[in-house]
DRENFI-220336 format. One record per residue (C-alpha): residue number from 1; y, x, z; residue in three letters. Coordinates in nm, 3 decimals, padded with zeros to 5 digits. Layout:
REM residues N
[NUM [Y X Z] 'ala']
...
REM end
This chain:
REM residues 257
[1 [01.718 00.187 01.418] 'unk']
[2 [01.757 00.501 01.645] 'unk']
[3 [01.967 00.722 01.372] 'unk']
[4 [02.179 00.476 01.327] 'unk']
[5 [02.273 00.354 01.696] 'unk']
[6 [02.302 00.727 01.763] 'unk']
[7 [02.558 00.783 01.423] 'unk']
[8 [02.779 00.466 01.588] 'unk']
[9 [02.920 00.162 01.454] 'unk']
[10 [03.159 00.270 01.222] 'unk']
[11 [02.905 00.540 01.019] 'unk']
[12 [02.879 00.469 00.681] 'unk']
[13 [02.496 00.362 00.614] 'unk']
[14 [02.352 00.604 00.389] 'unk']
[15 [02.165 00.488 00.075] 'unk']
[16 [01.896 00.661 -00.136] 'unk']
[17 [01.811 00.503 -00.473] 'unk']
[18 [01.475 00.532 -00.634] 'unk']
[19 [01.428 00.368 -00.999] 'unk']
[20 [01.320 00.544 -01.358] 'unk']
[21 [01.642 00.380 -01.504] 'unk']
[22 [01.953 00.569 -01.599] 'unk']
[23 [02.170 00.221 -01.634] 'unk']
[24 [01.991 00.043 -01.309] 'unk']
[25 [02.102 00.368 -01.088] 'unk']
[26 [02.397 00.369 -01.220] 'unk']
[27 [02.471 -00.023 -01.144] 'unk']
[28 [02.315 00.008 -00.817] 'unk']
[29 [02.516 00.329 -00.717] 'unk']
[30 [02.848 00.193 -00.831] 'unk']
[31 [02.808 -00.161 -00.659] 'unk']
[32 [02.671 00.015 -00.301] 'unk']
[33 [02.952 00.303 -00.302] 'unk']
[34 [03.241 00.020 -00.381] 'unk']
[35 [03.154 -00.074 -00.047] 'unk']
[36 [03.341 00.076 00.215] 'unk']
[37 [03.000 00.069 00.511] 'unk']
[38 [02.795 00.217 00.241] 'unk']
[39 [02.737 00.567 00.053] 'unk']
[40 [02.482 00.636 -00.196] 'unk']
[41 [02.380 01.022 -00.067] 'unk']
[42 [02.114 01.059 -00.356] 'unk']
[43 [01.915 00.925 -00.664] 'unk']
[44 [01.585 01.006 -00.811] 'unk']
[45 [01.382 00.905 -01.136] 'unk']
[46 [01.045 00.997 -01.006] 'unk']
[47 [00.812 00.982 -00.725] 'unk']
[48 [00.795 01.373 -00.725] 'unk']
[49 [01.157 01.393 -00.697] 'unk']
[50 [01.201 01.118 -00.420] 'unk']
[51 [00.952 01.298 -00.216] 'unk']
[52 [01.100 01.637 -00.207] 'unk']
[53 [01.489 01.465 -00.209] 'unk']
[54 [01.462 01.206 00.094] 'unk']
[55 [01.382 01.390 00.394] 'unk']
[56 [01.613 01.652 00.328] 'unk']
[57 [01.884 01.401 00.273] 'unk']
[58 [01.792 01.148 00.570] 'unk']
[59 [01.910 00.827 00.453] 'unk']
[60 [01.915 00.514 00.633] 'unk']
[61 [01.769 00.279 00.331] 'unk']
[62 [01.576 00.408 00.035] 'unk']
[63 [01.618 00.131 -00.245] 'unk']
[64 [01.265 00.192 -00.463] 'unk']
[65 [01.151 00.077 -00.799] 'unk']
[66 [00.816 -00.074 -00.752] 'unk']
[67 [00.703 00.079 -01.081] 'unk']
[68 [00.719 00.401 -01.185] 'unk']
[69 [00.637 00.691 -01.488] 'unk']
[70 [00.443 00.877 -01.220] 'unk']
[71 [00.299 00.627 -00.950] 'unk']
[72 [00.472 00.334 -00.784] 'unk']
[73 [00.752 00.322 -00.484] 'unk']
[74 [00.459 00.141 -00.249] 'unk']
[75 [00.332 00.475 -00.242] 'unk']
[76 [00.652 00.680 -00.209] 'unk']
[77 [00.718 00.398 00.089] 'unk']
[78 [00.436 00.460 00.238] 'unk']
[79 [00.476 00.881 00.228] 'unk']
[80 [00.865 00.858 00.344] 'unk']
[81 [00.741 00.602 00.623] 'unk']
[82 [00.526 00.850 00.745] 'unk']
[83 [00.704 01.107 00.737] 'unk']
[84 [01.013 00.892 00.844] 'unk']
[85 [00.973 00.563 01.061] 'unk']
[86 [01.330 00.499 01.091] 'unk']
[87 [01.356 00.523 00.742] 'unk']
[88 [01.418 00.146 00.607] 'unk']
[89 [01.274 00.083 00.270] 'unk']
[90 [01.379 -00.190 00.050] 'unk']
[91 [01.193 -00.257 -00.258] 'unk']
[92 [01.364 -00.352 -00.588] 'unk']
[93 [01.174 -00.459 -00.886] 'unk']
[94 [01.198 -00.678 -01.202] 'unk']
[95 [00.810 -00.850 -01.140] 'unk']
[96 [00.748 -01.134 -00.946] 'unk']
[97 [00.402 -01.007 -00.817] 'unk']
[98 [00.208 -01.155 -00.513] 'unk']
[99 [-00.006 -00.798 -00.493] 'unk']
[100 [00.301 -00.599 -00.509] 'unk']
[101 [00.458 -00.779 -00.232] 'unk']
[102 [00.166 -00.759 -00.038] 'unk']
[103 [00.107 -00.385 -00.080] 'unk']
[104 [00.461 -00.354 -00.016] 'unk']
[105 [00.443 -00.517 00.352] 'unk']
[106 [00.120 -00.310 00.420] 'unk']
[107 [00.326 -00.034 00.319] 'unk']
[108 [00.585 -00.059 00.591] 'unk']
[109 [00.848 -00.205 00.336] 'unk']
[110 [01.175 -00.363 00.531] 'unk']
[111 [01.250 -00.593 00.238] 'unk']
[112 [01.119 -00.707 -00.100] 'unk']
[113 [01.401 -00.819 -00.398] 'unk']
[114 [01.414 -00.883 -00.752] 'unk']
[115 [01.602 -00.713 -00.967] 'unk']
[116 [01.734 -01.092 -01.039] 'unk']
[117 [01.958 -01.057 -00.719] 'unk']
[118 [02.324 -01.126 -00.756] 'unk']
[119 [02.517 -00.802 -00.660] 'unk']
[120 [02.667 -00.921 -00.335] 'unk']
[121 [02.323 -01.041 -00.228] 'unk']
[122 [02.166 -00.691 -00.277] 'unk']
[123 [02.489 -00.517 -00.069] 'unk']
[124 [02.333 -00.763 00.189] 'unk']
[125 [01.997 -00.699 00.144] 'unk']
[126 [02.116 -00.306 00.237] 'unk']
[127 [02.343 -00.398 00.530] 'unk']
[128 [02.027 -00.599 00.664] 'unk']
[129 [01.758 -00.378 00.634] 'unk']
[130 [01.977 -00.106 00.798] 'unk']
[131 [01.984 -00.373 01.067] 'unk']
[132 [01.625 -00.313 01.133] 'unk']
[133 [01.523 -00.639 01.024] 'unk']
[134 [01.319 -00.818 00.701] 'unk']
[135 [01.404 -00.958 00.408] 'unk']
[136 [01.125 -01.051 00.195] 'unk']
[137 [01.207 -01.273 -00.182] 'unk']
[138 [01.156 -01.629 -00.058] 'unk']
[139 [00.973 -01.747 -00.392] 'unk']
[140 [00.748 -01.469 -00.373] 'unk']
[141 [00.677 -01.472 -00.026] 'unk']
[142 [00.612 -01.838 -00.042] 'unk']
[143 [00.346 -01.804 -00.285] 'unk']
[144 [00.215 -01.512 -00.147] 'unk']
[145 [00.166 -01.683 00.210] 'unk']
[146 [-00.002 -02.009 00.022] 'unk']
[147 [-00.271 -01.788 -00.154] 'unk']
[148 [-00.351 -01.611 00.167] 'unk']
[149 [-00.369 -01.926 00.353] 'unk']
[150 [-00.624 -02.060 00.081] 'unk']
[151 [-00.860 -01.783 00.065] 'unk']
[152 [-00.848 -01.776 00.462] 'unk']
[153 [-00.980 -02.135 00.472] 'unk']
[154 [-01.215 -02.060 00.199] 'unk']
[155 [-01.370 -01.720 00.306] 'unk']
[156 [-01.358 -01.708 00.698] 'unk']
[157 [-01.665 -01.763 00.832] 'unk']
[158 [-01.785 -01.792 01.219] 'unk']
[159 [-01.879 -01.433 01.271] 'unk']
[160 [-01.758 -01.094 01.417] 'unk']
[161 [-01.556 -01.048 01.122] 'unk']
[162 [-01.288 -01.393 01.078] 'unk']
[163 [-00.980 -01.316 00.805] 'unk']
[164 [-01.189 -01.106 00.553] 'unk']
[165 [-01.214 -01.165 00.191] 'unk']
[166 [-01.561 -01.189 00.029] 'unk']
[167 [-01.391 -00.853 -00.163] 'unk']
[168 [-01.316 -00.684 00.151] 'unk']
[169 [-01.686 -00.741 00.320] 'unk']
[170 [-01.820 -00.583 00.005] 'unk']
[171 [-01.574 -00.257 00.065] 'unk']
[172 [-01.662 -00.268 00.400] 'unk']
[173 [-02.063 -00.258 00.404] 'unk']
[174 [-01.973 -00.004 00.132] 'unk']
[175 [-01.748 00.215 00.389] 'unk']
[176 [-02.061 00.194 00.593] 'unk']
[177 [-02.258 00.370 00.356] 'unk']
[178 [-02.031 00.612 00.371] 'unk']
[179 [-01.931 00.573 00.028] 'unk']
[180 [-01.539 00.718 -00.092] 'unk']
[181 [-01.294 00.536 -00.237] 'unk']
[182 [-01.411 00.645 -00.611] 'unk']
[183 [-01.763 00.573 -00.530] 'unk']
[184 [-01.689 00.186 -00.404] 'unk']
[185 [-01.499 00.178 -00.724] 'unk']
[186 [-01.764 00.252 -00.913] 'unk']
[187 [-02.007 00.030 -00.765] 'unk']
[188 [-01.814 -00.275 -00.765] 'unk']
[189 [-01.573 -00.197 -01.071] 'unk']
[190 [-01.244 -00.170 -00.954] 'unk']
[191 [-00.965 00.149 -01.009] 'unk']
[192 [-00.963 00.393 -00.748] 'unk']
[193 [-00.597 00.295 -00.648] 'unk']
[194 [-00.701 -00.114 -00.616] 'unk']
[195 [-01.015 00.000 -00.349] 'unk']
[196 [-00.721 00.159 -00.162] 'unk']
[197 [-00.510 -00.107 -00.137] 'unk']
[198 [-00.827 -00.322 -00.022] 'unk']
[199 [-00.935 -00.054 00.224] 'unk']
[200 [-00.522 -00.059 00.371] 'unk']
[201 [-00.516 -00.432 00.391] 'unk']
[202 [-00.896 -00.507 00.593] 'unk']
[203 [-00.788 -00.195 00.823] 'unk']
[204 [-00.498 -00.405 00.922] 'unk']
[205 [-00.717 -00.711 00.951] 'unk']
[206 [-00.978 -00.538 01.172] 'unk']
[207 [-00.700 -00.433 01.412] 'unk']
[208 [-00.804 -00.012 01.326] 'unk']
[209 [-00.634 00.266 01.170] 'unk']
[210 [-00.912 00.494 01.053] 'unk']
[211 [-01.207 00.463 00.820] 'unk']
[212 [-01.440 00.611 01.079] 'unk']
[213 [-01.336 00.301 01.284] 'unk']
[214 [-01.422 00.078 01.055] 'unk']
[215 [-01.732 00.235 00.899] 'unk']
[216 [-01.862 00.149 01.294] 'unk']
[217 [-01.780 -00.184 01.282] 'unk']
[218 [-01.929 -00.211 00.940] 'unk']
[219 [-02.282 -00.091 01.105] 'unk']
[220 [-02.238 -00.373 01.401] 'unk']
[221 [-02.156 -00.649 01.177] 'unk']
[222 [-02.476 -00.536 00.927] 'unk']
[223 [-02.718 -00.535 01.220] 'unk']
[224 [-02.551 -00.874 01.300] 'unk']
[225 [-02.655 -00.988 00.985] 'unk']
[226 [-02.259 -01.024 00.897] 'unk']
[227 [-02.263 -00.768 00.654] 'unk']
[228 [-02.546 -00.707 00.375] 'unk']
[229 [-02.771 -00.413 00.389] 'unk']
[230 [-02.741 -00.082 00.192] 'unk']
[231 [-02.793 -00.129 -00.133] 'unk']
[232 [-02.924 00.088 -00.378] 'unk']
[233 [-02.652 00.332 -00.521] 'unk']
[234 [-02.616 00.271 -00.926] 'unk']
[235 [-02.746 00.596 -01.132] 'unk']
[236 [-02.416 00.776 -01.141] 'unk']
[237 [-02.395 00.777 -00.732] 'unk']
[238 [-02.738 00.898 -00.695] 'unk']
[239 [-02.820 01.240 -00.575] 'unk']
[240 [-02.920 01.478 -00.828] 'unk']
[241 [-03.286 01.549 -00.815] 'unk']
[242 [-03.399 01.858 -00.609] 'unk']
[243 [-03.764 01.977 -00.635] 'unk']
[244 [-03.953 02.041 -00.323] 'unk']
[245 [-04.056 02.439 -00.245] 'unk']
[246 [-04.345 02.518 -00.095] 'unk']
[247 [-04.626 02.295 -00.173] 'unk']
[248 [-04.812 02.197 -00.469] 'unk']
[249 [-04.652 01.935 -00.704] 'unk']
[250 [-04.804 01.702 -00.926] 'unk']
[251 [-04.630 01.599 -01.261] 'unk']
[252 [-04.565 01.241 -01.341] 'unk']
[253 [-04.338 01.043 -01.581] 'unk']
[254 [-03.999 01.172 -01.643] 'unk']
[255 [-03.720 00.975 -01.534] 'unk']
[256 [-03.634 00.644 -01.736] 'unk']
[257 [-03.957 00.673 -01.957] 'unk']
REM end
């Protein structure tokens, strides 16, 4: 990592830690700053408060709660990233959770841990994702890599688009529409925040990093026949009736007699 080859060898790596827990801070704090190659230079309880609190204090490894009171640290990795590529980000949670360590890889995450870890294996998780390299939780990860391998066999098909879920060819012939997130939600009954992750994850499959991008490939695949046609938008998505000016109307049924 370029801030700390330029700091030098013998630099203390700086720590930021992330988690709605009084006592886990705490723990976490006293076990890193025991350590003579590491300093814990803040601590927040709160997305809000890691957002404003990290890029003014530039650590080298922000250790984030997966779940939050006000949001989740994928998110807050995925801000800090942006706003900070060196920054490495190594998630800490108490859930075993395929999605979460998928979102957190999408996210840019350098590591994934449970809160399970034995002290001296989290001081290494920090030393090694200061490193610059990966450390995902091997039971997790092994799971996680079986399910993907499972739905690849079962959903790829011989076509423009190979990799993509049945889900995610739905959200895309809905990006095509031009449909927002809420709207796809909607239609296909899923929260707001799940479309996202779906949208993040078949951006990375198509190889794109805008939804412009992919809205294009969405019309190429449809007129492939890859992709379904528009569909009719459910009542709530509809445009609100306008009456014509200018020429004589006739009256008919109201709507939904």
């Amino acid at each position: 990592m370029a801030d700390r080859e330029q700091a030098g060898p013998g630099t203390p790596i700086r720590v930021f830690l992330l988690d709605d827990h009084e006592v886990v801070r705490r723990g976490v704090h006293d076990l890193l700053d025991d350590e003579p190659d590491l300093t814990v230079v803040g601590e927040a309880a709160t997305v809000e408060q890691a957002l404003a609190r990290v890029p003014a204090l530039r650590p080298d490894v922000a250790v984030l709660d997966v779940r939050l009171p006000d949001g989740d640290g994928v998110t807050v990795c995925r801000e800090l990233r942006s706003r900070m590529p060196d920054l490495a980000c190594l998630m800490l949670t108490s859930f075993d959770d395929e999605e979460a360590l998928l979102d957190s890889i999408m996210a840019g995450a350098s590591g994934y841990v449970l809160k399970q870890i034995r002290g001296s294996d989290l001081v290494s998780a920090v030393r090694t994702v200061a490193r610059g390299q990966s450390l995902l939780d091997p039971s997790a990860t092994t799971r996680l890599m079986a399910r993907l391998r499972g739905e690849q066999q079962q959903e790829e098909t011989p076509d423009d688009l190979p990799g993509l879920t049945e889900r995610e060819r739905e959200i895309l012939a809905l990006i095509g529409e031009g449909l927002t997130n809420r709207q796809i939600g909607r239609r296909l009954y899923l929260a707001e925040k799940t479309v996202k992750n779906h949208i993040s994850r078949l951006l990375a499959k198509l190889g794109v990093e805008r939804r412009v991008q992919a809205a294009v490939i969405a019309a190429k695949a449809r007129d492939a026949g890859g992709l379904p046609r528009p569909s009719e938008p459910r009542p709530s998505e509809a445009r609100p009736f306008e009456p014509r000016t200018g020429g004589p109307r006739t009256l008919g049924p109201r709507p939904g007699i």
